[in-house]
N, CA, C and O atoms as a GROMACS GRO file, in nm:
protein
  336
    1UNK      N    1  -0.354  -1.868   1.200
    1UNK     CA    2  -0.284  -1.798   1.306
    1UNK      C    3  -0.240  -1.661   1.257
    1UNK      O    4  -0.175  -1.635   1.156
    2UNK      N    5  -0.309  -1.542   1.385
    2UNK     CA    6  -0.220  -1.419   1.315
    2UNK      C    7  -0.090  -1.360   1.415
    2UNK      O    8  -0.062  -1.323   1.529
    3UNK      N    9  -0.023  -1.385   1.252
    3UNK     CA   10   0.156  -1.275   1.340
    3UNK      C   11   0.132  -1.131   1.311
    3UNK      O   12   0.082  -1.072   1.215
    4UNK      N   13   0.202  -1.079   1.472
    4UNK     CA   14   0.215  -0.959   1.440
    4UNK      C   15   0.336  -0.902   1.419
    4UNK      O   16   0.418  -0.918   1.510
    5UNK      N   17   0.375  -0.830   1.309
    5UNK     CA   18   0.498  -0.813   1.275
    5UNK      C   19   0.583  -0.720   1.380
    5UNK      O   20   0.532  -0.625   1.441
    6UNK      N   21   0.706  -0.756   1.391
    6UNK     CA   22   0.777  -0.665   1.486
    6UNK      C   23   0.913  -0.650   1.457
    6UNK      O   24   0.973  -0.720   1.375
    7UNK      N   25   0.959  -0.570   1.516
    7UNK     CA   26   1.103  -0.536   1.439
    7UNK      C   27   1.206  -0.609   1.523
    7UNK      O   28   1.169  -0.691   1.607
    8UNK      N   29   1.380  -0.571   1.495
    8UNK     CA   30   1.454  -0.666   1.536
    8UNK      C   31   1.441  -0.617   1.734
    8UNK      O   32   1.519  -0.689   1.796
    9UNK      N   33   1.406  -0.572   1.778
    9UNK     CA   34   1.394  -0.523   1.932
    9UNK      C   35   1.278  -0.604   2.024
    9UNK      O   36   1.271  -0.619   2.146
   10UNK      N   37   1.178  -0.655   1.897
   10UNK     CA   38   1.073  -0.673   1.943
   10UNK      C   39   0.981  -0.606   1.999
   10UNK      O   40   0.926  -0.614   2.109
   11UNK      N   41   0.963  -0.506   1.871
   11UNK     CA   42   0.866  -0.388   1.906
   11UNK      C   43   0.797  -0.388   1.811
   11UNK      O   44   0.845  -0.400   1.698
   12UNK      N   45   0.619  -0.372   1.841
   12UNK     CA   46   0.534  -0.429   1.740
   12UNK      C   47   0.550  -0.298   1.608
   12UNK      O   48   0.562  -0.176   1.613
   13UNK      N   49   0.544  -0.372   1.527
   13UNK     CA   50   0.536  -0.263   1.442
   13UNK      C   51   0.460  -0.175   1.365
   13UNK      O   52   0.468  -0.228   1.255
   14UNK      N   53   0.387  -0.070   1.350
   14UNK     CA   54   0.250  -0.022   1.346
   14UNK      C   55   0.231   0.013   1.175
   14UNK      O   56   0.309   0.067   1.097
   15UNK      N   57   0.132  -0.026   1.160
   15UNK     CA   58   0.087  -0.039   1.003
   15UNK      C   59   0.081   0.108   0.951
   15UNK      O   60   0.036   0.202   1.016
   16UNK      N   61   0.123   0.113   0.848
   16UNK     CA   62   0.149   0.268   0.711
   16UNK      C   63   0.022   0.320   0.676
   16UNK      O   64  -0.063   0.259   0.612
   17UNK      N   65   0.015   0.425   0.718
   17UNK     CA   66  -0.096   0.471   0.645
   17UNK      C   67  -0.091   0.612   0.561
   17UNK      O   68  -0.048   0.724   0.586
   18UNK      N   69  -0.148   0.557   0.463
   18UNK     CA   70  -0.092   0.660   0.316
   18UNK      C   71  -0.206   0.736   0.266
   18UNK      O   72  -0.319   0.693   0.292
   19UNK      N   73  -0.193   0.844   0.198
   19UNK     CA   74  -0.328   0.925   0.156
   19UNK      C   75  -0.262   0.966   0.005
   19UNK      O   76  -0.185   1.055  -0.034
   20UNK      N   77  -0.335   0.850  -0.058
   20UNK     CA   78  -0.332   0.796  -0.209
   20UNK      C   79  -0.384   0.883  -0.300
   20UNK      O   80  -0.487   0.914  -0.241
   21UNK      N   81  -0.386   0.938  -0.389
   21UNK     CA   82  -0.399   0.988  -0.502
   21UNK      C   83  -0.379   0.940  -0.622
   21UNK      O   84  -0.274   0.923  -0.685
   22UNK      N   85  -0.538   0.912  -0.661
   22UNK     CA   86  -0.492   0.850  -0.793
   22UNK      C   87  -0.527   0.947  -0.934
   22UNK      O   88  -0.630   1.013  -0.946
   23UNK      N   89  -0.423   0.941  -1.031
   23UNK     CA   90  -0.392   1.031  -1.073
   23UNK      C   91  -0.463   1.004  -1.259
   23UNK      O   92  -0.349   0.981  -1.299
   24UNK      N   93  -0.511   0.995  -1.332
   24UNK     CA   94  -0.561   0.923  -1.453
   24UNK      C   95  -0.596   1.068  -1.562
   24UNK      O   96  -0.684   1.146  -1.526
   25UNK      N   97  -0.528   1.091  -1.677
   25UNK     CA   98  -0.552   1.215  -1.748
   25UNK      C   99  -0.704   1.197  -1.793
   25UNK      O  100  -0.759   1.088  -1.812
   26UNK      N  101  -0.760   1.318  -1.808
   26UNK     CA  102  -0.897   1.372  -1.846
   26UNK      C  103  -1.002   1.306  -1.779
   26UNK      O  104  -1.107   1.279  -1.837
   27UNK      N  105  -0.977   1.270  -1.630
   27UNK     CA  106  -1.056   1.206  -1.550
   27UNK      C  107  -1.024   1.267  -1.363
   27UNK      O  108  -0.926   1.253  -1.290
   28UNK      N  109  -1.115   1.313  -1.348
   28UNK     CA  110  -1.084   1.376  -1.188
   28UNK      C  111  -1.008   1.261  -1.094
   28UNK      O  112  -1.028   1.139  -1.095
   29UNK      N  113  -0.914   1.339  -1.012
   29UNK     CA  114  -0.848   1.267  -0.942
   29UNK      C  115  -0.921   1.219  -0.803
   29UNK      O  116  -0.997   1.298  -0.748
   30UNK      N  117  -0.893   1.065  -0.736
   30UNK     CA  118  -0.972   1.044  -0.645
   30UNK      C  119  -0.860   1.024  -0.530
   30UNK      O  120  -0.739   1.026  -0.555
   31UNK      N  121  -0.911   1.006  -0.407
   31UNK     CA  122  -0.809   1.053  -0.285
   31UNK      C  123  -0.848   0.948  -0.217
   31UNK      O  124  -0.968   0.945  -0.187
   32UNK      N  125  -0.772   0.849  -0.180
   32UNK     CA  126  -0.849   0.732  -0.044
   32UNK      C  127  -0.716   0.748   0.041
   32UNK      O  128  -0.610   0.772  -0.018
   33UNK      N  129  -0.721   0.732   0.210
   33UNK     CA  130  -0.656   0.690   0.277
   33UNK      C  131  -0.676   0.532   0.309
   33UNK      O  132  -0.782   0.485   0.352
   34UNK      N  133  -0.561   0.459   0.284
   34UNK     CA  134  -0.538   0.345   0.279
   34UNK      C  135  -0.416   0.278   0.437
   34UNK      O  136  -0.308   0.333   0.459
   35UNK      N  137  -0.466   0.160   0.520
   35UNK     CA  138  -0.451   0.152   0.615
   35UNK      C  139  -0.288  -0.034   0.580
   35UNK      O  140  -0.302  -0.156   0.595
   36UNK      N  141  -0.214   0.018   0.552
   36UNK     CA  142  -0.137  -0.102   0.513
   36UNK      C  143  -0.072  -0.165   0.619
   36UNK      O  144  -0.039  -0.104   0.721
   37UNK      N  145  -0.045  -0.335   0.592
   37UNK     CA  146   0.047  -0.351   0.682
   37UNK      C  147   0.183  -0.315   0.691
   37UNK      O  148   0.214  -0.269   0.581
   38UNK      N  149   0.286  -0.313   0.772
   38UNK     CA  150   0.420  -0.306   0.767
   38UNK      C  151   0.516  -0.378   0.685
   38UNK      O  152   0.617  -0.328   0.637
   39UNK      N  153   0.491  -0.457   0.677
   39UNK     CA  154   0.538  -0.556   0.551
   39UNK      C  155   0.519  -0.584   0.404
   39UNK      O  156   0.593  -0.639   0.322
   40UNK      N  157   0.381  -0.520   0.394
   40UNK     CA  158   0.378  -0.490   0.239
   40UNK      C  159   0.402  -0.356   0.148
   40UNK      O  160   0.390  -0.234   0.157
   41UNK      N  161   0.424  -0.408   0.098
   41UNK     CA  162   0.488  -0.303  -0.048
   41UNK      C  163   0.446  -0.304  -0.178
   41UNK      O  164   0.435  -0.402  -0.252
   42UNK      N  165   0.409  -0.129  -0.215
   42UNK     CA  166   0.342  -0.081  -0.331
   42UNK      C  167   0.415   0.015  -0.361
   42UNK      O  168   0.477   0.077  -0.275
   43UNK      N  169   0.420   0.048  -0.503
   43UNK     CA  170   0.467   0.141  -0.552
   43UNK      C  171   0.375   0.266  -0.464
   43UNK      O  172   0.264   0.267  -0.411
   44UNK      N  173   0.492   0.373  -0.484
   44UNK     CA  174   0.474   0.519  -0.427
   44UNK      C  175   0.606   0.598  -0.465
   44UNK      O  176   0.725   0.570  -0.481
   45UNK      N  177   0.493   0.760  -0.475
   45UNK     CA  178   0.623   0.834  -0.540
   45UNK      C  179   0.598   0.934  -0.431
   45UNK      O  180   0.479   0.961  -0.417
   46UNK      N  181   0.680   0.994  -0.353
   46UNK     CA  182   0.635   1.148  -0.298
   46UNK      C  183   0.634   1.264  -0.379
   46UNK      O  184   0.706   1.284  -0.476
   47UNK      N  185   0.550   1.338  -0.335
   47UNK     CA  186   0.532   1.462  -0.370
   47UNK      C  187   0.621   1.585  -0.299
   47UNK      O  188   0.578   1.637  -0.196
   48UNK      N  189   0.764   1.634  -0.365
   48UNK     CA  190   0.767   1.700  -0.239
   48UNK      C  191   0.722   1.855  -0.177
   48UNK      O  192   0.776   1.925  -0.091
   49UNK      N  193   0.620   1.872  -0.244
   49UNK     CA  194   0.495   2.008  -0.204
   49UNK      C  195   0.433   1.993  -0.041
   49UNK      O  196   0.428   2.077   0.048
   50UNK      N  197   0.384   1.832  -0.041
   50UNK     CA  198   0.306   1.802   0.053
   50UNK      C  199   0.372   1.678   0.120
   50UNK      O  200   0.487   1.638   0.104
   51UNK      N  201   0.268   1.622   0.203
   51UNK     CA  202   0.287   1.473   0.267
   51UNK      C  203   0.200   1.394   0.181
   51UNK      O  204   0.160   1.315   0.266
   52UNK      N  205   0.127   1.348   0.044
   52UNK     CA  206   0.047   1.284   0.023
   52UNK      C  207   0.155   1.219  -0.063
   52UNK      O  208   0.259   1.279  -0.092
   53UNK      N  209   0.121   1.058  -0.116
   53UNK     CA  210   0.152   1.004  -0.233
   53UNK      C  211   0.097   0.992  -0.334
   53UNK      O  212  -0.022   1.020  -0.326
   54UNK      N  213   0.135   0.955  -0.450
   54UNK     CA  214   0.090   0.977  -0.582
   54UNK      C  215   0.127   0.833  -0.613
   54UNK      O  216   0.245   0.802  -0.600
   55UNK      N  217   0.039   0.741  -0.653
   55UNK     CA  218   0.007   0.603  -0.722
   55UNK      C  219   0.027   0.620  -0.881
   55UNK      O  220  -0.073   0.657  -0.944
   56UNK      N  221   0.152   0.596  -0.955
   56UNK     CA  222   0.132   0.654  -1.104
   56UNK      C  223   0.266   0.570  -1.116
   56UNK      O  224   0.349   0.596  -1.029
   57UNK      N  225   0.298   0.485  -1.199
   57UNK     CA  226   0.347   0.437  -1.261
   57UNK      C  227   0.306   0.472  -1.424
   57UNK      O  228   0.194   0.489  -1.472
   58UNK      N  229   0.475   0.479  -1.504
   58UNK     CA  230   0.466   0.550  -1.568
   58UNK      C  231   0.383   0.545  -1.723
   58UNK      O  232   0.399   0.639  -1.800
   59UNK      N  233   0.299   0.438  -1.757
   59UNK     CA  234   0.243   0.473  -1.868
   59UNK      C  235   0.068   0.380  -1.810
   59UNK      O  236  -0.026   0.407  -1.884
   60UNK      N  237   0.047   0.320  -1.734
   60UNK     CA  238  -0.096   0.310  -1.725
   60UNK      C  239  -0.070   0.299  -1.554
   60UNK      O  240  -0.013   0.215  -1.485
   61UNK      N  241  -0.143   0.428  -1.522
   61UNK     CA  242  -0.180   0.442  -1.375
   61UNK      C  243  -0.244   0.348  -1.320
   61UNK      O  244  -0.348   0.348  -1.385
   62UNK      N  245  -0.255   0.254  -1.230
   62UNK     CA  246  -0.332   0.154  -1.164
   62UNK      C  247  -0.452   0.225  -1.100
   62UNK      O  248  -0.445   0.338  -1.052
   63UNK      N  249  -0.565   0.149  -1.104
   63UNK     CA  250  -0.676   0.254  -1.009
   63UNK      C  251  -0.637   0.193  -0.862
   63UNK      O  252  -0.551   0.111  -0.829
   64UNK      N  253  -0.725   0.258  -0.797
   64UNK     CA  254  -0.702   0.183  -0.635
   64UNK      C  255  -0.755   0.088  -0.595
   64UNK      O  256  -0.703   0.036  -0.496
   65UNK      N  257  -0.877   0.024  -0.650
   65UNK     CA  258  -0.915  -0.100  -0.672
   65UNK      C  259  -0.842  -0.188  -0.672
   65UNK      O  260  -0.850  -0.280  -0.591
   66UNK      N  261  -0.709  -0.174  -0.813
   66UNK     CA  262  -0.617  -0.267  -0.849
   66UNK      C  263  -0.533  -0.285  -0.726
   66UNK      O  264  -0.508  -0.396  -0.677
   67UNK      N  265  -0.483  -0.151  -0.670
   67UNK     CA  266  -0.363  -0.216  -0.594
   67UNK      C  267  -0.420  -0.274  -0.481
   67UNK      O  268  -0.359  -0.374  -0.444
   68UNK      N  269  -0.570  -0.226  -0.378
   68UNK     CA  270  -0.605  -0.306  -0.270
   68UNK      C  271  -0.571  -0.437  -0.285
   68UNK      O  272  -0.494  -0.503  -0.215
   69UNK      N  273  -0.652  -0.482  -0.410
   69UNK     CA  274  -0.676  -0.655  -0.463
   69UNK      C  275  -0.503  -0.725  -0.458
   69UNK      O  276  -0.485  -0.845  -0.436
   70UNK      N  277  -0.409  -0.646  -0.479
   70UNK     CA  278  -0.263  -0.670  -0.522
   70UNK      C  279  -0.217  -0.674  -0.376
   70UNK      O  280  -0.143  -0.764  -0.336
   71UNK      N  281  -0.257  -0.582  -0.304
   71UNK     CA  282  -0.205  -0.593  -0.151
   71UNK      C  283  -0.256  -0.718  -0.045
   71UNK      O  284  -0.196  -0.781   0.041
   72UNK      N  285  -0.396  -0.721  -0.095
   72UNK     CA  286  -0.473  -0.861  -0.044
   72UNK      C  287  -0.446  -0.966  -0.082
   72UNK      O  288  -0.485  -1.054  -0.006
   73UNK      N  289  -0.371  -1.017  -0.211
   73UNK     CA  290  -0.324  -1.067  -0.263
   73UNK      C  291  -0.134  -1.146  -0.214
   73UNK      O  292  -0.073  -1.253  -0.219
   74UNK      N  293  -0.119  -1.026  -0.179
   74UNK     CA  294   0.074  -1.010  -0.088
   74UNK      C  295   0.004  -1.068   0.030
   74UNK      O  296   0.034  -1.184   0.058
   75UNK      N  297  -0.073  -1.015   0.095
   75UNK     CA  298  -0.116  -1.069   0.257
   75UNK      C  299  -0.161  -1.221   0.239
   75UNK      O  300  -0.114  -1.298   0.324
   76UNK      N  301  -0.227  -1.265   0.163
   76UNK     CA  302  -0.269  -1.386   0.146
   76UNK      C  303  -0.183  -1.472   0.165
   76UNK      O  304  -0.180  -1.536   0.270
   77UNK      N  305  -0.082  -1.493   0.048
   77UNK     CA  306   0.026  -1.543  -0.004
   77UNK      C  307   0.190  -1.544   0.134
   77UNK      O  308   0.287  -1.618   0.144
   78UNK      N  309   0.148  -1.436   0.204
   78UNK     CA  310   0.288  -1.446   0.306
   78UNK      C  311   0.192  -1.536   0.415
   78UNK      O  312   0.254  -1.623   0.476
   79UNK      N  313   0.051  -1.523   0.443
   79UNK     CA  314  -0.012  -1.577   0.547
   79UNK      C  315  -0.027  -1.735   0.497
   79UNK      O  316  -0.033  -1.816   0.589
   80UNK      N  317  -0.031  -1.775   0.394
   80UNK     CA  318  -0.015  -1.901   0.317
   80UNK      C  319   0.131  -1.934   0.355
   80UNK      O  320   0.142  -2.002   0.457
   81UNK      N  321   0.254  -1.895   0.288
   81UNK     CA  322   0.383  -1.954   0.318
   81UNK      C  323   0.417  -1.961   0.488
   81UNK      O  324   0.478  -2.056   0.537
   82UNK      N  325   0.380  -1.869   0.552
   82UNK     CA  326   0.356  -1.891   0.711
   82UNK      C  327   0.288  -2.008   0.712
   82UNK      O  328   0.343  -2.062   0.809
   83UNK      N  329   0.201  -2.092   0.670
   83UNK     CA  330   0.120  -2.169   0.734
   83UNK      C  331   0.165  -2.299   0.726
   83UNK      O  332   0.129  -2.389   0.802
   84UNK      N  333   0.268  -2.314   0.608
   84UNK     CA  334   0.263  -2.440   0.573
   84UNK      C  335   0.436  -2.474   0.623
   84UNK      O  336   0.483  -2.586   0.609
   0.00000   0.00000   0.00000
């Protein structure tokens, strides 16, 4: 079964979408826009130059690979405790 998340009014709540930068020394930086739900949570730092985020935790940067799998991972696991 899918829930759609909504806030205390009962107003659906519309999924985050972030334009990621991943940041790794002596290696070009790569840029994905990433489409999240409302309910999950990843590290993010703002930049305040622009509107983009920066994925960098402070001594080994995660690639973006890692955190999709980590976010699919959160969705799984809340759609699991929902079920049972």
């Amino acid at each position: 079964m899918f829930v759609i998340p909504t806030d205390i009014h009962g107003q659906m709540l519309k999924p985050n979408i972030y334009n990621i930068i991943e940041t790794k020394p002596k290696k070009p930086n790569r840029i994905a826009k990433l489409t999240i739900p409302p309910n999950v949570q990843f590290p993010i730092h703002k930049k305040p130059s622009n509107q983009n985020y920066v994925v960098r935790p402070l001594h080994h940067p995660p690639c973006i690979e890692k955190i999709l799998q980590k976010m699919k991972n959160q969705i799984n696991e809340d759609s699991d405790s929902e079920a049972n």
